[in-house]
PDB file of N, CA, C and O in Angstrom:
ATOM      1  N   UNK A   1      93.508 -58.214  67.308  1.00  0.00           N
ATOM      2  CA  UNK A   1      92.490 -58.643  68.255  1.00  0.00           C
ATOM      3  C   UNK A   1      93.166 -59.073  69.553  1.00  0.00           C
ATOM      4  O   UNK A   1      93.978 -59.998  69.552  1.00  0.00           O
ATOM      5  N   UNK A   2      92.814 -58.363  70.733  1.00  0.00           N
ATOM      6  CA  UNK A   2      93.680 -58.631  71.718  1.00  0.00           C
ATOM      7  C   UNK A   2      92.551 -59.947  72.848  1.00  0.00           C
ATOM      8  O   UNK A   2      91.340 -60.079  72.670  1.00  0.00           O
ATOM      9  N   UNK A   3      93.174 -60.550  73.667  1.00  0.00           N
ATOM     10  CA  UNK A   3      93.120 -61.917  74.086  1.00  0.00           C
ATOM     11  C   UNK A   3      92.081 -61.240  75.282  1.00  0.00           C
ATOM     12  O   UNK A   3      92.377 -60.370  76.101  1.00  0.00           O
ATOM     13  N   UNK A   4      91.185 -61.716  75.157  1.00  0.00           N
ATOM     14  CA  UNK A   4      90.462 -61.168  76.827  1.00  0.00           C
ATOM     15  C   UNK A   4      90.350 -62.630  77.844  1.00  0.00           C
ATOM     16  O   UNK A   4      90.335 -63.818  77.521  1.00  0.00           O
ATOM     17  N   UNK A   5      90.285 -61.997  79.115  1.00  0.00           N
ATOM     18  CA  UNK A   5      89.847 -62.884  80.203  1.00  0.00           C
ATOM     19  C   UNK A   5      88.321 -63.298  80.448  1.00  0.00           C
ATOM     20  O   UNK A   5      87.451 -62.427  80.459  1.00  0.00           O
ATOM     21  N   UNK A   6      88.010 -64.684  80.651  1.00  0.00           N
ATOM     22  CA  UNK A   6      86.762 -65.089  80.020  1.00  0.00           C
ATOM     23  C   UNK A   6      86.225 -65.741  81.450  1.00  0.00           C
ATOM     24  O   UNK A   6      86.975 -66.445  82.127  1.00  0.00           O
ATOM     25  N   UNK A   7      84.896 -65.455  81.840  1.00  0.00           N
ATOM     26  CA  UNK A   7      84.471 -65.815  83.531  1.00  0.00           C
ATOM     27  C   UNK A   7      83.533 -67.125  82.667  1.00  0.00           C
ATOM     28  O   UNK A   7      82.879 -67.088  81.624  1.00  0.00           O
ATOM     29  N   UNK A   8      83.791 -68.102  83.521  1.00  0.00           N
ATOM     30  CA  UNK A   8      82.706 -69.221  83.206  1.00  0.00           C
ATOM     31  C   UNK A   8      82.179 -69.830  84.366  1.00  0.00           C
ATOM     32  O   UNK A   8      82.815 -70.591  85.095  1.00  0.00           O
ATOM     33  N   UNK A   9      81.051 -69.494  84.518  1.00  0.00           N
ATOM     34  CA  UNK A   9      80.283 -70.379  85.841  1.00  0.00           C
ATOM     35  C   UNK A   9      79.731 -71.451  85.532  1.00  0.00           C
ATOM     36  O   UNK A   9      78.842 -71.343  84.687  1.00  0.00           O
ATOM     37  N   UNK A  10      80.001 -72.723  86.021  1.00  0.00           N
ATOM     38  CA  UNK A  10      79.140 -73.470  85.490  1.00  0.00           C
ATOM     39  C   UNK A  10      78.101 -73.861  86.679  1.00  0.00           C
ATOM     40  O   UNK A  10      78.379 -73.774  87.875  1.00  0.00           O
ATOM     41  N   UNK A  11      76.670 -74.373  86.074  1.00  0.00           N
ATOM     42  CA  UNK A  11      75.860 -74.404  87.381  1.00  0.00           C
ATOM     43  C   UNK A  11      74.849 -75.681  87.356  1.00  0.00           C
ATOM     44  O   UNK A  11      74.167 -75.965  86.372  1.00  0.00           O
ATOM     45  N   UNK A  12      74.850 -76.568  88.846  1.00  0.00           N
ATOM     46  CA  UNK A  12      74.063 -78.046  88.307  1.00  0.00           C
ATOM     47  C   UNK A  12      73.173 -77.699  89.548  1.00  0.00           C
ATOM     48  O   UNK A  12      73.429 -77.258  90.668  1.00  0.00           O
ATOM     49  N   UNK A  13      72.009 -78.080  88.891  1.00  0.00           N
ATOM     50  CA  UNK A  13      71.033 -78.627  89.805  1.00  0.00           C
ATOM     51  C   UNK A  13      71.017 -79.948  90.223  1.00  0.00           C
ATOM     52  O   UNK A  13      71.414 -80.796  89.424  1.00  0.00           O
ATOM     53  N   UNK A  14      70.486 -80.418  91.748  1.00  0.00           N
ATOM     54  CA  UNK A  14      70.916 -81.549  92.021  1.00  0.00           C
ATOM     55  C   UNK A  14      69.608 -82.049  92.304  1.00  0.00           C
ATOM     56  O   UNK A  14      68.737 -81.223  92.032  1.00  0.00           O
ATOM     57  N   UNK A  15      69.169 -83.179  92.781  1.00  0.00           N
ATOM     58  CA  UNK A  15      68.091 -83.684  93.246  1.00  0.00           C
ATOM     59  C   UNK A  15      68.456 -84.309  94.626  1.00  0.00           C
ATOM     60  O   UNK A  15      69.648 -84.380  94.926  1.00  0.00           O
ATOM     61  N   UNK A  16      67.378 -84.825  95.596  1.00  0.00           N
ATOM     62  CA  UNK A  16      67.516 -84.880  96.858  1.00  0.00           C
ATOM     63  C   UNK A  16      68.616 -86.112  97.146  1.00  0.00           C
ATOM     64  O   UNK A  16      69.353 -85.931  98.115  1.00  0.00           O
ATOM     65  N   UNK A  17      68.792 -87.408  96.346  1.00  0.00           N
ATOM     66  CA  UNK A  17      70.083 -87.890  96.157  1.00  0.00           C
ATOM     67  C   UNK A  17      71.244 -87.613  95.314  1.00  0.00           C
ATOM     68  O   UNK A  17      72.113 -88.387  94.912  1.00  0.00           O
ATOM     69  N   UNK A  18      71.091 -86.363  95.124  1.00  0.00           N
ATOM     70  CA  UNK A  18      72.487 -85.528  94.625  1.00  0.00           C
ATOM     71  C   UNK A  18      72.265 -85.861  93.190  1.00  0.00           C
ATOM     72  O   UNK A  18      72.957 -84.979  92.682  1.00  0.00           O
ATOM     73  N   UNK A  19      71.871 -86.398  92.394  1.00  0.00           N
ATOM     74  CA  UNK A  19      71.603 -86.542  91.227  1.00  0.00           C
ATOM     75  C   UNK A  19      71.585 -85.372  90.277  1.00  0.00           C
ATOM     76  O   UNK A  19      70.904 -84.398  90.600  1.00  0.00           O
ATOM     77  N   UNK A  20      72.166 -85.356  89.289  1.00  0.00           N
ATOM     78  CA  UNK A  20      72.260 -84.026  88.292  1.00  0.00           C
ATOM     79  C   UNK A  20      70.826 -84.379  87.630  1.00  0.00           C
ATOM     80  O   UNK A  20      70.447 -85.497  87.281  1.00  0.00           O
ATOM     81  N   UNK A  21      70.248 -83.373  87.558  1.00  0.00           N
ATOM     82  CA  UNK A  21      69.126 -83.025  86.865  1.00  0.00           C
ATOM     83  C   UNK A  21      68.819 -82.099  85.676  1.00  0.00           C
ATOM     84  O   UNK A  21      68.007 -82.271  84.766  1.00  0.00           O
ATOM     85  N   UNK A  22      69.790 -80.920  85.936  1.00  0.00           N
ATOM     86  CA  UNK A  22      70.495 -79.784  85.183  1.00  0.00           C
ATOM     87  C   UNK A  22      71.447 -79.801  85.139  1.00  0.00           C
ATOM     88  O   UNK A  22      72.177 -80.310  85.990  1.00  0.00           O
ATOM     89  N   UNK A  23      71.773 -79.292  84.204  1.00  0.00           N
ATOM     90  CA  UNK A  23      73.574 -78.534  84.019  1.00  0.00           C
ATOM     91  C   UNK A  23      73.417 -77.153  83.148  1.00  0.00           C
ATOM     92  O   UNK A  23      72.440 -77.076  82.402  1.00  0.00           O
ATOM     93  N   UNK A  24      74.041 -76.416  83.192  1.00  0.00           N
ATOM     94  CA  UNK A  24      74.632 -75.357  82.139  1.00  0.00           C
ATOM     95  C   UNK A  24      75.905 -74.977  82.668  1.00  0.00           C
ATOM     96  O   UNK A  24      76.471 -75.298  83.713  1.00  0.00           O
ATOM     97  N   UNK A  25      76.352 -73.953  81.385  1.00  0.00           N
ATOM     98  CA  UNK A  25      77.398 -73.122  81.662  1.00  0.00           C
ATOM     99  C   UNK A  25      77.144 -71.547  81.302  1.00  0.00           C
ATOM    100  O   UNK A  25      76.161 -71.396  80.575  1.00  0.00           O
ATOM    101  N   UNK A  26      77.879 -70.251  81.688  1.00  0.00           N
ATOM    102  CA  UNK A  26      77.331 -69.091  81.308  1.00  0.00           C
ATOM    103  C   UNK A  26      79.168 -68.702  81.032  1.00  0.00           C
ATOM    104  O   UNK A  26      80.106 -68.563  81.816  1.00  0.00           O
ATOM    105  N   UNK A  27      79.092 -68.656  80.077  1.00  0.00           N
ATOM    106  CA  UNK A  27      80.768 -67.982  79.815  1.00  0.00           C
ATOM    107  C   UNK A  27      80.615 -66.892  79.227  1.00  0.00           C
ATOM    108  O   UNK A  27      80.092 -66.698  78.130  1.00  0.00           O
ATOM    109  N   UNK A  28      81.297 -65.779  80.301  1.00  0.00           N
ATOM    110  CA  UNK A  28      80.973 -64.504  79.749  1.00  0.00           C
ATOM    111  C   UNK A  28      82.403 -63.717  79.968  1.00  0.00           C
ATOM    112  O   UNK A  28      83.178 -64.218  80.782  1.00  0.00           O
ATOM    113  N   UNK A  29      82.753 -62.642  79.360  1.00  0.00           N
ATOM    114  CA  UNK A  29      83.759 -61.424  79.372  1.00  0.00           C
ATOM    115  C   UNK A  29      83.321 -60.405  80.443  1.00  0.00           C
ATOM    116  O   UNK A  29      84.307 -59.697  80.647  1.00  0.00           O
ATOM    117  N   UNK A  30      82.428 -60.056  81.120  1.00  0.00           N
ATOM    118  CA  UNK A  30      81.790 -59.435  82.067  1.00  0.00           C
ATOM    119  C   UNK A  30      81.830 -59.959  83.369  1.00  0.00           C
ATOM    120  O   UNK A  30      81.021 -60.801  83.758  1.00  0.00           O
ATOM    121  N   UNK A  31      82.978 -59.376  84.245  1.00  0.00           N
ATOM    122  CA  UNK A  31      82.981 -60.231  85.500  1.00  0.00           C
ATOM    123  C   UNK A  31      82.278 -59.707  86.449  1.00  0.00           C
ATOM    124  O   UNK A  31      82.426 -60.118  87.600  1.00  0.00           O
ATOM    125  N   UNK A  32      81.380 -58.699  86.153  1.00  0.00           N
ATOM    126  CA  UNK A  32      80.100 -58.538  87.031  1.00  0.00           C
ATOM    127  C   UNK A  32      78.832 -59.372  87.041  1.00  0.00           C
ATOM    128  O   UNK A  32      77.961 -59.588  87.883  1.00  0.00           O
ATOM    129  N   UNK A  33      79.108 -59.853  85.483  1.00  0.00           N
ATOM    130  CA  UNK A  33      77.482 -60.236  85.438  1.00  0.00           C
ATOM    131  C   UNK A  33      77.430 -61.768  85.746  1.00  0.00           C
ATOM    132  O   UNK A  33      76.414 -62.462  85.789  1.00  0.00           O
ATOM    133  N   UNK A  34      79.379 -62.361  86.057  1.00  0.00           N
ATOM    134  CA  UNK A  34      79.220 -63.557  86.369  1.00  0.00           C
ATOM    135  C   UNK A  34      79.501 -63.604  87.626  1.00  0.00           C
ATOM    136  O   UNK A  34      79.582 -64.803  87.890  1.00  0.00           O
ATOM    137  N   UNK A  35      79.755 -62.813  88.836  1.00  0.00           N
ATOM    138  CA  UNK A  35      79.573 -62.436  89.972  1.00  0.00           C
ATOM    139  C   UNK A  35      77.807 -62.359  90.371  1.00  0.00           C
ATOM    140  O   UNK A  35      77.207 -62.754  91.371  1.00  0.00           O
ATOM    141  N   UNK A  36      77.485 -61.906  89.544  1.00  0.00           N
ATOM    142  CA  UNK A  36      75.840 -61.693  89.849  1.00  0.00           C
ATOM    143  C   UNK A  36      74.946 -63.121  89.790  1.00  0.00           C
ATOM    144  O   UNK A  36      73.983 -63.426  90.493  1.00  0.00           O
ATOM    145  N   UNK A  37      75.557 -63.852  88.766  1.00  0.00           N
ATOM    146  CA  UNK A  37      74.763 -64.831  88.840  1.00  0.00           C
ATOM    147  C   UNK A  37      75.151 -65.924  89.371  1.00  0.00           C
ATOM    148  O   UNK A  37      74.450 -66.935  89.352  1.00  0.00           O
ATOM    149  N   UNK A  38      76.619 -65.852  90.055  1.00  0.00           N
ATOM    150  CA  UNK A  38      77.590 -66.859  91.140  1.00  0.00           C
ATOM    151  C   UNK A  38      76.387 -66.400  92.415  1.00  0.00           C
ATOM    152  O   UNK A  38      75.692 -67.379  92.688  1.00  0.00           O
ATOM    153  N   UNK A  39      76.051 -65.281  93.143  1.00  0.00           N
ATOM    154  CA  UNK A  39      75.129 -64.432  94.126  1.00  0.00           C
ATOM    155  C   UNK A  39      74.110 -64.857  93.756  1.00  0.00           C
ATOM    156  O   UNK A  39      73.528 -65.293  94.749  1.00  0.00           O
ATOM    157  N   UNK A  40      73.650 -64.965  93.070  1.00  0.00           N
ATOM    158  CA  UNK A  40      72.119 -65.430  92.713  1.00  0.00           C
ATOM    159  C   UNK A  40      71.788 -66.314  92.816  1.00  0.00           C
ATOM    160  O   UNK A  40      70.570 -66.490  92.850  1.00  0.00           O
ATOM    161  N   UNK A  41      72.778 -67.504  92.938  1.00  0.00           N
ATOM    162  CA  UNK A  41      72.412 -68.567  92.592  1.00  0.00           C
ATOM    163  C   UNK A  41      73.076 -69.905  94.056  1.00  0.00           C
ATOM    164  O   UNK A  41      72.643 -71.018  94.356  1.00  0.00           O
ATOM    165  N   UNK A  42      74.089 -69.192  94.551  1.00  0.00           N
ATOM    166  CA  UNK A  42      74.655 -70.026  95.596  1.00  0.00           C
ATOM    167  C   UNK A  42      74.008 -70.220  96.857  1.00  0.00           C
ATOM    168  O   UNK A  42      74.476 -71.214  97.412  1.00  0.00           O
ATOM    169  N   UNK A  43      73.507 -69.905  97.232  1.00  0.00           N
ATOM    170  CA  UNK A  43      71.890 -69.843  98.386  1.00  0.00           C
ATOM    171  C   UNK A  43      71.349 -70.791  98.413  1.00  0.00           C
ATOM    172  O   UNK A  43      71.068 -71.333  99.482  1.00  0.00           O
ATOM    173  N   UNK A  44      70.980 -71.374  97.049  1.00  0.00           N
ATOM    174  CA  UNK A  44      69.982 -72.550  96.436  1.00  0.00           C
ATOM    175  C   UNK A  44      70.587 -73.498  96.872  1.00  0.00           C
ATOM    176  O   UNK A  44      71.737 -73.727  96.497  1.00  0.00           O
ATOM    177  N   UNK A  45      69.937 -74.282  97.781  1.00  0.00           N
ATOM    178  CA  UNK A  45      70.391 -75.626  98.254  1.00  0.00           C
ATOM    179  C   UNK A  45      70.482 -76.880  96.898  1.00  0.00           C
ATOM    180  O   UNK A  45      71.278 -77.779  97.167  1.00  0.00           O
ATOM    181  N   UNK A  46      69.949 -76.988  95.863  1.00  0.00           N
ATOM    182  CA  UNK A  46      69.864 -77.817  94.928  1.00  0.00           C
ATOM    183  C   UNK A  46      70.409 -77.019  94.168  1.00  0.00           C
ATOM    184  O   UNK A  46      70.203 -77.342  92.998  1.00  0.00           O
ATOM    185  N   UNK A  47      71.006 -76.130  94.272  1.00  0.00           N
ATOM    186  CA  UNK A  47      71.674 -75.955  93.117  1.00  0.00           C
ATOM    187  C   UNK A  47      73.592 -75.521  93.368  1.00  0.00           C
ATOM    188  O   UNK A  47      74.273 -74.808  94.105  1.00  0.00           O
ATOM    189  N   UNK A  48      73.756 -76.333  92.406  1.00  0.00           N
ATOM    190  CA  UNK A  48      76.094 -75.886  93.190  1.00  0.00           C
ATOM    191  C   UNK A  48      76.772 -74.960  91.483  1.00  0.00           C
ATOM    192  O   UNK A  48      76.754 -75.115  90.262  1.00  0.00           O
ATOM    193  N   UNK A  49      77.237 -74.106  92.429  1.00  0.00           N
ATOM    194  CA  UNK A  49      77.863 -73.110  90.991  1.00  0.00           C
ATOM    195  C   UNK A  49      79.235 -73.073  91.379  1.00  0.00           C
ATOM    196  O   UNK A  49      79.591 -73.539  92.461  1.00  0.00           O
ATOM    197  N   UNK A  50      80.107 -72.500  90.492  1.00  0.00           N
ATOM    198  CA  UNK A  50      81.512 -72.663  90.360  1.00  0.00           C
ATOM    199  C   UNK A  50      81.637 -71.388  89.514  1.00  0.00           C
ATOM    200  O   UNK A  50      80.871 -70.979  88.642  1.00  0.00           O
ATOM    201  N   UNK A  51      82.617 -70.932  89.908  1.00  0.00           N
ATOM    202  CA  UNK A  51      83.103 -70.152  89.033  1.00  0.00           C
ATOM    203  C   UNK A  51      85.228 -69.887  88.285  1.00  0.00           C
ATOM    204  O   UNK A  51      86.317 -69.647  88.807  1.00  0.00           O
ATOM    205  N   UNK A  52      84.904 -70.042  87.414  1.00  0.00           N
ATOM    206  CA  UNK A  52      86.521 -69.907  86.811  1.00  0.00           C
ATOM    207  C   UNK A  52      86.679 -68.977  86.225  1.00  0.00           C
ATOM    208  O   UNK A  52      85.784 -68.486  85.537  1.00  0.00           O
ATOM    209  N   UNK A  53      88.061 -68.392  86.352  1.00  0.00           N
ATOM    210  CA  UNK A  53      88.496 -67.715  85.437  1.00  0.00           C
ATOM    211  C   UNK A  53      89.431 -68.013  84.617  1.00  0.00           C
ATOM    212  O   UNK A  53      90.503 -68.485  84.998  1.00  0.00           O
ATOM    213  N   UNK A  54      89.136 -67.767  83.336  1.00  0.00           N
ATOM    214  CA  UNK A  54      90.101 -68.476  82.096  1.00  0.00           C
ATOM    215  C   UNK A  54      91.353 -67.687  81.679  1.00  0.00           C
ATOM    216  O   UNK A  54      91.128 -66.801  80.855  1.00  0.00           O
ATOM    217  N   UNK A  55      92.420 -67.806  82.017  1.00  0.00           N
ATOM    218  CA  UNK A  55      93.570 -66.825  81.215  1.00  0.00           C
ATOM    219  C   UNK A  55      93.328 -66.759  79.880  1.00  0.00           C
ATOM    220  O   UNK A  55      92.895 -67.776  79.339  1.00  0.00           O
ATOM    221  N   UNK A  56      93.542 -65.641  79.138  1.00  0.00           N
ATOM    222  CA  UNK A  56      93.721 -65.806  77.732  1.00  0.00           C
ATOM    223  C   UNK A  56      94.666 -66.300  77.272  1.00  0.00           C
ATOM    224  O   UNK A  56      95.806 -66.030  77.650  1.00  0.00           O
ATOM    225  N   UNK A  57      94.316 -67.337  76.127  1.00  0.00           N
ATOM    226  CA  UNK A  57      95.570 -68.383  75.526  1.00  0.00           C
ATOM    227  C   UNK A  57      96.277 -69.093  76.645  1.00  0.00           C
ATOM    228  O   UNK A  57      97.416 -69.553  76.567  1.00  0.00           O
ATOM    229  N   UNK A  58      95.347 -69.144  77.883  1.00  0.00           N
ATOM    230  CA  UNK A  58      96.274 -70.525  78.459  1.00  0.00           C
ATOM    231  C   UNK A  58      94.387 -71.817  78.655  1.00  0.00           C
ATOM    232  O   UNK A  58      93.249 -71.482  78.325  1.00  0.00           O
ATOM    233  N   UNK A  59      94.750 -72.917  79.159  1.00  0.00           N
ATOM    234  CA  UNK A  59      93.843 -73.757  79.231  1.00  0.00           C
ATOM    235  C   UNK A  59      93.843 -73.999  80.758  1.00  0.00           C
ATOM    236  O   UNK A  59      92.985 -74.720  81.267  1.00  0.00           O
ATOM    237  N   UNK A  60      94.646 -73.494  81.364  1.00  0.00           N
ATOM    238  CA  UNK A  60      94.211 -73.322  83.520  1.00  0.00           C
ATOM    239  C   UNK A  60      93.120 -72.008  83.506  1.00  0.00           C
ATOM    240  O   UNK A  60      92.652 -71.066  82.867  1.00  0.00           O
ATOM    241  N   UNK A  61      93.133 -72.754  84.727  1.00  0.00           N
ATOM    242  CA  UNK A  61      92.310 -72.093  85.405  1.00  0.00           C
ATOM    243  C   UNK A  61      92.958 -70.868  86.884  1.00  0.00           C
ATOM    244  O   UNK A  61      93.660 -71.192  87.841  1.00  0.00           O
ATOM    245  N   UNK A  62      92.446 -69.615  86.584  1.00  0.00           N
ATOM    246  CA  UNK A  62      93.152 -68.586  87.462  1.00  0.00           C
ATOM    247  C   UNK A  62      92.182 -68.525  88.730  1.00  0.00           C
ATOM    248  O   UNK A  62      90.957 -68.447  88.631  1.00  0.00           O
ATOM    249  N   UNK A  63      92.665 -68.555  89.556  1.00  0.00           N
ATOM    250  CA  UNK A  63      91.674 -67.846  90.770  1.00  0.00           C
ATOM    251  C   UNK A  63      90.668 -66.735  90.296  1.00  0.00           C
ATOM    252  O   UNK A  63      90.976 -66.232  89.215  1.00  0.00           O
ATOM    253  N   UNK A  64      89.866 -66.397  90.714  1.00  0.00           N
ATOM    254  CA  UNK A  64      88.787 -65.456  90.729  1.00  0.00           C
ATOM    255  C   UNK A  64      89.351 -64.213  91.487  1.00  0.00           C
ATOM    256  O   UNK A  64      90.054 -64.441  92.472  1.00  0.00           O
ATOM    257  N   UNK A  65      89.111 -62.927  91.124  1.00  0.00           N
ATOM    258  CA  UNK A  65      89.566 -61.762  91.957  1.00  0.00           C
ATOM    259  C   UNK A  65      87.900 -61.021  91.832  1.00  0.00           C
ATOM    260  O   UNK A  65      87.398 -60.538  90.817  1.00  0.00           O
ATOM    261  N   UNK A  66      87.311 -61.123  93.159  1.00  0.00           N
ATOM    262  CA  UNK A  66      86.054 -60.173  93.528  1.00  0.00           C
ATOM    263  C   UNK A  66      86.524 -59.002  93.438  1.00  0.00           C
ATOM    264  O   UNK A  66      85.804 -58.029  93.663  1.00  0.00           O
TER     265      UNK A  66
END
């Protein structure tokens, strides 16, 4: 079983004093579909997304390559 690279966005909704209201995370192997929903979602003034990329078998965090 070979080690894959793993995209995790995590995404909070805020309220008008910045207050978390939401949270999730979307950790996926598909770095389109976490590109798509980084685009989908960064516009939204109440809402702040992040995106990481996970090395396999390490616990840093890699830059993102669009």
């Amino acid at each position: 079983m070979s080690a894959r690279t793993l995209y995790r966005v995590s995404i909070r909704q805020v309220d008008e004093s910045g207050n978390i209201t939401w949270y999730g995370v979307l950790t996926t192997e598909d770095h389109e579909k976490a590109n798509e929903t980084l685009d989908m979602l960064k516009g939204d003034p109440d809402v702040r997304v992040k995106l990481e990329v996970l090395r396999p078998g390490y616990e840093e965090v890699i830059p993102p390559k669009r």
